[in-house]
Structure formats: C-alpha cells, structure tokens
C-alpha positions in Angstrom: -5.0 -6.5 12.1 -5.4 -3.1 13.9 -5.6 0.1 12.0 -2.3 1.5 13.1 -0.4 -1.7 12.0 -2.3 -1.1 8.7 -1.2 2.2 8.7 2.5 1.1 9.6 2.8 -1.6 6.4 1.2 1.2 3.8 4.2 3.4 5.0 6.8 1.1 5.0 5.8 0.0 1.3 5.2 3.7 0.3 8.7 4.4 1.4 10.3 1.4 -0.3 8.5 2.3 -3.3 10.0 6.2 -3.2 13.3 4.5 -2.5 12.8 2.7 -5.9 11.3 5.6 -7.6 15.1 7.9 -6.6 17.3 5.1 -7.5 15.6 4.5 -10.7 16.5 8.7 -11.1 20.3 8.0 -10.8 20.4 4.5 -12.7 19.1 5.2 -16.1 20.3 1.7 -17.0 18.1 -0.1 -14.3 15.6 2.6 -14.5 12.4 0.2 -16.1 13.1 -2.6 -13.5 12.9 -0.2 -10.6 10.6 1.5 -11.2 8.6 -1.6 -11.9 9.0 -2.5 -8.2 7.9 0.7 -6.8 4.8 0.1 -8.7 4.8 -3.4 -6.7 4.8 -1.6 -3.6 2.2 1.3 -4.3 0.3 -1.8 -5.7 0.5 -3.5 -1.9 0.2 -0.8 0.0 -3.4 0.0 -1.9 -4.1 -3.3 -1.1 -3.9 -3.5 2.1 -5.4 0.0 2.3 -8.2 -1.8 0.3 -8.4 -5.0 2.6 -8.6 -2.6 5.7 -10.8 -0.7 4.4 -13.5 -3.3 3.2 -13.4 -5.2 6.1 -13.9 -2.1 8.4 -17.6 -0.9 6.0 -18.1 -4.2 5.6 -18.4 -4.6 9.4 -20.3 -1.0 10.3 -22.7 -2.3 7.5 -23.5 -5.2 9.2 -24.0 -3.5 12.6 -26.0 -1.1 11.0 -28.4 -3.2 9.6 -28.9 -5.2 12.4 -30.1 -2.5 14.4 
C-alpha cells in the first residue's frame, strides 16, 4: 500500500473517531459506547500508522545493511 493511501485510511478513521467523540458530547446516555468506538478507530488508524511505518524502516534497514 502506498503512503498516501496510508495517509487517506488514518484520516478517514481519525475523522470517524471525532465524529464519535461529538456525538458522544450531545448523547450523555450513549456517551460510554461511543466513545468506546472512537477509541476503535484511533486504535486502527495507529495501526496502520504502525504497519506503515515498520514495513517502510524495516525496508531502509535492510538496504542499508546490504550496502
């Protein structure tokens, strides 16, 4: 997967997870289960930050010590 598609799913699932975050504001009675998922989706989007991330050093690593 290419950086800027990378970069795409962390900002979709950062801006889920702040939709969570202001609904939880106005529905106190939901507010635990909402904000529960806007967790989930901080959760993926590190993730996949994370994935990106550790393939990409993994790789430079790799050509680095080959040369």
């Amino acid at each position: 997967m290419t950086g800027n598609a990378v970069l795409e799913n962390v900002r979709r699932y950062r801006t889920i997870a702040s939709l969570y975050r202001q609904t939880a504001a106005f529905r106190p009675a939901q507010r635990s289960t909402l904000l529960a998922q806007a967790y989930e989706y901080e959760r993926l989007a590190m993730t996949e930050l994370e994935a990106h991330f550790t393939v990409h050093n993994t790789a430079s690593w790799n050509m680095a010590t080959a040369a």
